[in-house]
Each structure stands twice: as structure tokens, then as C-alpha cells.
Legacy VTK file of the C-alpha trace (Angstrom):
# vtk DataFile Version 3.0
C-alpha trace
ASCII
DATASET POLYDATA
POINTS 123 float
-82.634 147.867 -149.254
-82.673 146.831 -153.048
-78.884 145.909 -154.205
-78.398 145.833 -157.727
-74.950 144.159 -158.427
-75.447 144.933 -161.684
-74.565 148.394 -161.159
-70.948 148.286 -161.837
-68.554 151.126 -161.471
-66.273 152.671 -164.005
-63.837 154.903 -163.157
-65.866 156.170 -160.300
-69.163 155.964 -162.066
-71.308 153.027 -163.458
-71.409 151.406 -167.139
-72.993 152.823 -169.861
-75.251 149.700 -170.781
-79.498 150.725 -170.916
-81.992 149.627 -168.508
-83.665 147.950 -171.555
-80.683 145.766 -172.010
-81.153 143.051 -169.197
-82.048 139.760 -170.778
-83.550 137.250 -170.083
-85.228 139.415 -167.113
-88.358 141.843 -168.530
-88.183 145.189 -168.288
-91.906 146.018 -167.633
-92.564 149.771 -168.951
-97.108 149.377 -169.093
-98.540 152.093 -166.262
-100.156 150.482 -163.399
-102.242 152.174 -160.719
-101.219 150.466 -157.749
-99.645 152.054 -154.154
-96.293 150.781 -153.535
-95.343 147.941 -150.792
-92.728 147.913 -148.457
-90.308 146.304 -150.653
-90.581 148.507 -153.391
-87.553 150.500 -154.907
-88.370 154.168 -154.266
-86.533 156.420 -156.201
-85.277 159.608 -154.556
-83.583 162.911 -156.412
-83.287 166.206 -155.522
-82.208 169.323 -157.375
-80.196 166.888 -160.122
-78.856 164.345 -157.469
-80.093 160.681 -157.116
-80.395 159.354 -153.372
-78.644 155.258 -153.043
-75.605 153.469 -150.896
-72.680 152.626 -152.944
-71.735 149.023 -151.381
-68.597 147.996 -153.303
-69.696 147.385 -156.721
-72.841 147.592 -156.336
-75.612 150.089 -155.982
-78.917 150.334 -153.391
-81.283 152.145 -153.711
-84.410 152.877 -150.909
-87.059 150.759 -150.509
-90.671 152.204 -149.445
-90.151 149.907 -146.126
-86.437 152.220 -144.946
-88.170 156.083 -146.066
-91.368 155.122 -144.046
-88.949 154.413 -140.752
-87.914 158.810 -141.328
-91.442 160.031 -141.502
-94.035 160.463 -138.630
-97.571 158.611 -138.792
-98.971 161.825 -140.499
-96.415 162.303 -143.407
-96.436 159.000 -144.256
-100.695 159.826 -144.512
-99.666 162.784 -146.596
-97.251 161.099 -149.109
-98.391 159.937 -152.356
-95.783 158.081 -154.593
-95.944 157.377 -158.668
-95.882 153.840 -160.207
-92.567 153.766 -163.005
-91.765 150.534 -164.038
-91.028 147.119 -162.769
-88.356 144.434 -163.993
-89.825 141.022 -163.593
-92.074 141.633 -160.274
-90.113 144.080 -159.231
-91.781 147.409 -158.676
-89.814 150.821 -159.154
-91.649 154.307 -158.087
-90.868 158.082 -157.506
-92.565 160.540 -154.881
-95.496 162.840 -156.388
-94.319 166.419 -157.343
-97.169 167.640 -155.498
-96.548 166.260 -152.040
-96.141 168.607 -149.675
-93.918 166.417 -147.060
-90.338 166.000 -147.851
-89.174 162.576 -148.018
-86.107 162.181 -146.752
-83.019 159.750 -147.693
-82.638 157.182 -145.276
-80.020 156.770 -142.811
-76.837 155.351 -144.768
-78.222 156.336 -148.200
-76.127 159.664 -149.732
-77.240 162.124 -152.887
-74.818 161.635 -155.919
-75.174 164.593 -158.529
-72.473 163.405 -161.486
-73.939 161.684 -164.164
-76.875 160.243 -162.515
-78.429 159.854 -166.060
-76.057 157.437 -167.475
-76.449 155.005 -164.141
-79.081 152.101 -165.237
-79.020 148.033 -163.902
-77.823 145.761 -166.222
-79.417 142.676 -164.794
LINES 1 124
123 0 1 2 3 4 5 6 7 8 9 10 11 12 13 14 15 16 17 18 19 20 21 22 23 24 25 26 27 28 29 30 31 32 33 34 35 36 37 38 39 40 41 42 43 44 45 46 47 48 49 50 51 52 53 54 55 56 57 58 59 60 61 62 63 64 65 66 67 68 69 70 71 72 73 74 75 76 77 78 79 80 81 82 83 84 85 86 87 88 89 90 91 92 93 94 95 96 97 98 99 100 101 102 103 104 105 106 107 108 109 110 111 112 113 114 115 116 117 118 119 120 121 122
């Protein structure tokens, strides 16, 4: 699990600040072709709604390592995931469209639909 105390909550959703805006840390935007590693941030949405675990203040969202532990040996074969971003070393990806296996939220991790586009860290 990635926390991101950065994420802060506003009445009941998070700032408006950009993911740009996190000096001095680097917001790393350049493709890369490289497979994600346990510790990677996966992002997760479905139908609108953005998978993560409110903690407090803060916000977590799934690493690679937690969705492997809900898919069998073969799904995790089948599963292909997209390279996004990274902020400093940190790597951030998304699940192909084209995958045919579900992946599904870890245990403790819920779907939020409102205003899911506004929500960015503010390192």
C-alpha cells in the first residue's frame, strides 16, 4: 500500500491543488516501456469510480504487490498493465483496456465515484 498524506480532504473530498504542483519532488511525465514491480502504484477505476483506502487524511492507493495476492497464477499470466508516470522513482500504472481478466480491488480498498478527477497528490 502507497499512502499519500498529501491527499488531504475537503469537505469530504480532497484539495484542488495539480499533480504538477509538488515541488521540490519531479513529476516525471516521459513514456517508459517497462513492466511494473511489486511496489508500484496501480491505478484501478471502473465505470467512473477510482479504487483506494481512505486512512484519515490520507489516501492509498494499490500497489501491483496487494492486486497480485486476488488473482490466480494464470490471470496474473494474462494481465498486462500500462506505464503513466512516476514522481521521483516512483512508478504509477493502469491495467490494459484489452485484458481480458478483471482485476479486482484489493481487500480493504473501496471504489469512490464523486469527483475522482479533481483528487491529485500534492507532495
Amino acid at each position: 500500500m502507497k499512502q499519500f498524506p498529501m491527499f488531504k480532504k475537503q469537505k469530504g473530498w480532497y484539495t484542488d491543488d495539480m499533480i504538477q504542483d509538488i515541488a521540490p519532488r519531479k513529476f516525471h511525465v516521459e513514456f517508459h516501456d517497462c513492466a511494473p514491480q511489486a511496489g508500484d502504484t496501480v491505478f484501478l477505476f471502473d465505470d467512473g469510480a477510482v479504487c483506494f483506502r481512505a486512512e484519515g487524511d490520507d489516501a492509498a492507493f494499490p500497489t501491483l504487490g496487494e492486486i497480485e495476492k486476488t488473482l490466480t497464477r494464470e490471470e496474473r499470466a494474462q494481465i498486462r498493465y500500462r506505464y503513466l508516470f512516476s514522481i521521483d522513482e516512483e512508478r504509477f500504472f493502469i491495467p490494459d483496456v484489452h485484458n481480458t481478466v478483471t482485476v479486482r480491488a484489493p481487500a480493504g480498498y473501496g471504489w469512490q465515484e464523486d469527483n475522482i478527477k479533481r483528487a491529485a497528490p500534492l507532495y
